[in-house]
C-alpha positions as a Markdown table, in Angstrom:
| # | Residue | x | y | z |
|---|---|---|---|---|
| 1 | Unk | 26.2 | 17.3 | 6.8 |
| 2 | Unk | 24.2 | 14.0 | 7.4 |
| 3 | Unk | 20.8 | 13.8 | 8.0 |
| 4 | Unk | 19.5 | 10.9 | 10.0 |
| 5 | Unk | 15.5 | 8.8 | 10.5 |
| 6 | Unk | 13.9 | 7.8 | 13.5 |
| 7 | Unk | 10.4 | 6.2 | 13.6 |
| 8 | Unk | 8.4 | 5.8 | 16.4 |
| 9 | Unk | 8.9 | 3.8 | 19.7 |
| 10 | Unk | 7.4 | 0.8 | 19.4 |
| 11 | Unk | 10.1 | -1.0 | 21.4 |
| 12 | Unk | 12.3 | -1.4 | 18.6 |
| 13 | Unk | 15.7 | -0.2 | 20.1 |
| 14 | Unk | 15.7 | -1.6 | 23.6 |
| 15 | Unk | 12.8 | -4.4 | 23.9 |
| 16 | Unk | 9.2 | -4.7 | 23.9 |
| 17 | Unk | 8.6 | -3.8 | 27.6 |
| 18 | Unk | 9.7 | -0.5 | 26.6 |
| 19 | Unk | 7.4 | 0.4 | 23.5 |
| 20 | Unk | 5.7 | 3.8 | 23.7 |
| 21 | Unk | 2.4 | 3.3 | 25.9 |
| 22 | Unk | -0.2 | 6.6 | 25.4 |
| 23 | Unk | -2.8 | 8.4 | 23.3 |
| 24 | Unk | 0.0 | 10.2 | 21.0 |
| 25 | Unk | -1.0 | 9.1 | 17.3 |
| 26 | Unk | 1.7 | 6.3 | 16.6 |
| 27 | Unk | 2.9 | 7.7 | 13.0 |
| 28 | Unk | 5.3 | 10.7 | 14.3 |
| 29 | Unk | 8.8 | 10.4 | 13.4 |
| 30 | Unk | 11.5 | 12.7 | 13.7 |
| 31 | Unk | 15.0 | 13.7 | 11.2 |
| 32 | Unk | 18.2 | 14.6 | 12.3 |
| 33 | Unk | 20.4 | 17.1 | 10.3 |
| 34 | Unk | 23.5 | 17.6 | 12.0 |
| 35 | Unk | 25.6 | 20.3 | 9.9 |
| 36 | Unk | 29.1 | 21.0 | 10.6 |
| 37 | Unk | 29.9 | 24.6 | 11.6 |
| 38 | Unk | 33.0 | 26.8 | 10.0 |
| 39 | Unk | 33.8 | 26.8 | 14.0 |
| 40 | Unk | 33.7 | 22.7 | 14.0 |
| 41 | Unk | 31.2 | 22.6 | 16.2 |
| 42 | Unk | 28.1 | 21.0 | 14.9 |
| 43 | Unk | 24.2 | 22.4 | 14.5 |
| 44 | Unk | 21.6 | 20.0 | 15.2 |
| 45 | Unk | 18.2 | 20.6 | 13.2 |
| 46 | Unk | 15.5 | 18.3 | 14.6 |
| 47 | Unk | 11.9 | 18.2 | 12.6 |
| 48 | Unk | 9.4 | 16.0 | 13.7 |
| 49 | Unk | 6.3 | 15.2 | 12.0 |
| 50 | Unk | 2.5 | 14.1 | 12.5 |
| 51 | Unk | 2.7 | 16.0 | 15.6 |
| 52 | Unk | -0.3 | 17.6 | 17.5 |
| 53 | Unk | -0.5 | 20.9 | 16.8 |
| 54 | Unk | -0.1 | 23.9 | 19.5 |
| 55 | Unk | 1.4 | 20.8 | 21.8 |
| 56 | Unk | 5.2 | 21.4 | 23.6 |
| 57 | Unk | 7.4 | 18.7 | 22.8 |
| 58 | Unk | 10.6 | 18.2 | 25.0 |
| 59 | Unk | 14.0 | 16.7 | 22.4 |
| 60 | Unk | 17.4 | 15.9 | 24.0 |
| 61 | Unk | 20.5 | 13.7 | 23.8 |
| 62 | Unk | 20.7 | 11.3 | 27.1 |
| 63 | Unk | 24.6 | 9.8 | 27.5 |
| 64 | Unk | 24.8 | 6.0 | 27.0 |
| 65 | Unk | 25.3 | 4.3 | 30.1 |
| 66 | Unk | 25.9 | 0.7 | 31.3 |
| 67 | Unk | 22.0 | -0.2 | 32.9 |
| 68 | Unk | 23.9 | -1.8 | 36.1 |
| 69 | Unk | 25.1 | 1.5 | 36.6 |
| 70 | Unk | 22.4 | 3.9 | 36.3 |
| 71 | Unk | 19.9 | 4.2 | 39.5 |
| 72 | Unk | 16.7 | 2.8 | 37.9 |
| 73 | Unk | 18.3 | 0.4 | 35.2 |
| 74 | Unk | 18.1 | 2.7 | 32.1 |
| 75 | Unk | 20.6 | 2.3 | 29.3 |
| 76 | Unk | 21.6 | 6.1 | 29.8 |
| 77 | Unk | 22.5 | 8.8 | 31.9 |
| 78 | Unk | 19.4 | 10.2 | 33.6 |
| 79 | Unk | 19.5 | 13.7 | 32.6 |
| 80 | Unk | 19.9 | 15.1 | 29.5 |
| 81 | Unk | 23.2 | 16.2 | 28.0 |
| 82 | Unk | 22.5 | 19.9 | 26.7 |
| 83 | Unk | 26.1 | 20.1 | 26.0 |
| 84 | Unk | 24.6 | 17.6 | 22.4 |
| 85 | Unk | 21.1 | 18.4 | 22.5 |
| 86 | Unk | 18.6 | 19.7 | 24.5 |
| 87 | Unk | 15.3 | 21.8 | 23.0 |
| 88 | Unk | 11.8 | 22.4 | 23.3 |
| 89 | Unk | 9.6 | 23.4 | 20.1 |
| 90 | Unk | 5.7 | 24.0 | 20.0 |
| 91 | Unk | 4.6 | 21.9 | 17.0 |
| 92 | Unk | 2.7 | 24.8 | 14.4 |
| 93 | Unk | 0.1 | 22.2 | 12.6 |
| 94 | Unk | 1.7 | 18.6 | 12.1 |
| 95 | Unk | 5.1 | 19.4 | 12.6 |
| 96 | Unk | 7.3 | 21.4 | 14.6 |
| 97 | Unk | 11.0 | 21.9 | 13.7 |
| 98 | Unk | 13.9 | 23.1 | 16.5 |
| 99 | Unk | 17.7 | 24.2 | 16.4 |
| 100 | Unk | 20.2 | 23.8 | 18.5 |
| 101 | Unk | 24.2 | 24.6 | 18.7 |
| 102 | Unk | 26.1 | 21.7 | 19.9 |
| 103 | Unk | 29.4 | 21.9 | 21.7 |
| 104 | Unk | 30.9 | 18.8 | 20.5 |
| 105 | Unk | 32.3 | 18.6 | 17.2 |
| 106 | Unk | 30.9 | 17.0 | 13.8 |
| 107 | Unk | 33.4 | 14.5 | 13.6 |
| 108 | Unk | 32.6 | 13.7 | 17.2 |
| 109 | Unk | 28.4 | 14.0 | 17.1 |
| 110 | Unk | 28.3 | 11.9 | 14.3 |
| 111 | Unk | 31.3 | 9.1 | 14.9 |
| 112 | Unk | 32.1 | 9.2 | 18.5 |
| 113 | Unk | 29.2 | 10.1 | 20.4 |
| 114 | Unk | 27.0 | 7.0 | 22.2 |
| 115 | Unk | 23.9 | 8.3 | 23.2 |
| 116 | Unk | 20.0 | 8.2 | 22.8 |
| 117 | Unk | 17.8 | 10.9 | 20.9 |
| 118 | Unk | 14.3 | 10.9 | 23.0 |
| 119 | Unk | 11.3 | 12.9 | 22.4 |
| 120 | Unk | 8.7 | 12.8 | 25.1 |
| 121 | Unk | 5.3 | 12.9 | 24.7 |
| 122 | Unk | 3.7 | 16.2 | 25.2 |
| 123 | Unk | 0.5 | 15.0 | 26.6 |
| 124 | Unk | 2.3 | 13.0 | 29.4 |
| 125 | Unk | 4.5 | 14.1 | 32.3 |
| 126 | Unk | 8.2 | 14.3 | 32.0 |
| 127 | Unk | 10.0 | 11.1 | 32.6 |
| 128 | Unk | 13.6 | 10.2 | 32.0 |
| 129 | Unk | 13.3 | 7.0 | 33.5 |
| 130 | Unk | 10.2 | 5.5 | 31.9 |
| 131 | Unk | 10.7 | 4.5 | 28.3 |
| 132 | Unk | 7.1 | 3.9 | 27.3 |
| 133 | Unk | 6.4 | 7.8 | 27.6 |
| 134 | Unk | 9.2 | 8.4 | 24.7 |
| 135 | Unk | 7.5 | 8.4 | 21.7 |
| 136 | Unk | 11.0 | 8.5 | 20.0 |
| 137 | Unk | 14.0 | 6.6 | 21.1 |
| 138 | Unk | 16.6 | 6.2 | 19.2 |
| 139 | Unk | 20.6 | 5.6 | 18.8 |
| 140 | Unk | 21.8 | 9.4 | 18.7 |
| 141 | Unk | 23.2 | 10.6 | 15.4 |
| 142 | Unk | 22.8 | 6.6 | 14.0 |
């Protein structure tokens, strides 16, 4: 198993222009724990905390992708892989904690897969092409 950190999106990962913009309290942050199955597959645990409580956060795994490629510029594939990661979890007081089974191995998740973990603001509408609504964005499973 390897468990891995990710602090909020202040523009950190992919520039400035891209920092979280929003009324979301800037101190959630969100761990990883990807545990290798006896199948080989790999179980994501994600648990995110200082979140507002009874709010619906959307988690997934977007693809890496060249930004001259993608149709509005974004480092990654537009929508979500579900295949690595894809979840919704209803934070119960200042934290909220999901599951999910991936269909890629461990070896893979954690050494082969380029992708992006994002967590989207609960109190904003769904984007995947506007960065400053993620209030996590970070280098999957890195």
């Amino acid at each position: 198993m390897k468990t891995f950190e990710y602090s909020f999106n202040e523009g950190q990962l992919v520039g400035p222009a891209t920092a979280y913009v929003g009324e979301h309290p800037r101190n959630l942050t969100a761990r990883m724990l990807v545990e290798e199955q006896p199948n080989g597959m790999s179980k994501i645990t994600i648990t995110l905390n200082n979140t507002l409580s009874g709010r619906m956060y959307m988690i997934h795994a977007h693809d890496a992708a060249n930004p001259a490629n993608t149709p509005n510029g974004t480092p990654y594939n537009e929508a979500p892989n579900a295949n690595v990661l894809s979840a919704m979890v209803t934070a119960q007081g200042s934290s909220a904690v999901v599951e999910h089974q991936a269909t890629l191995s461990f070896d893979q998740i954690v050494n082969n897969y380029e992708g992006f973990l994002v967590v989207h603001d609960p109190t904003q509408d769904i984007s995947t092409t506007d960065l400053t609504t993620y209030l996590i964005l970070g280098l999957f499973a890195r």
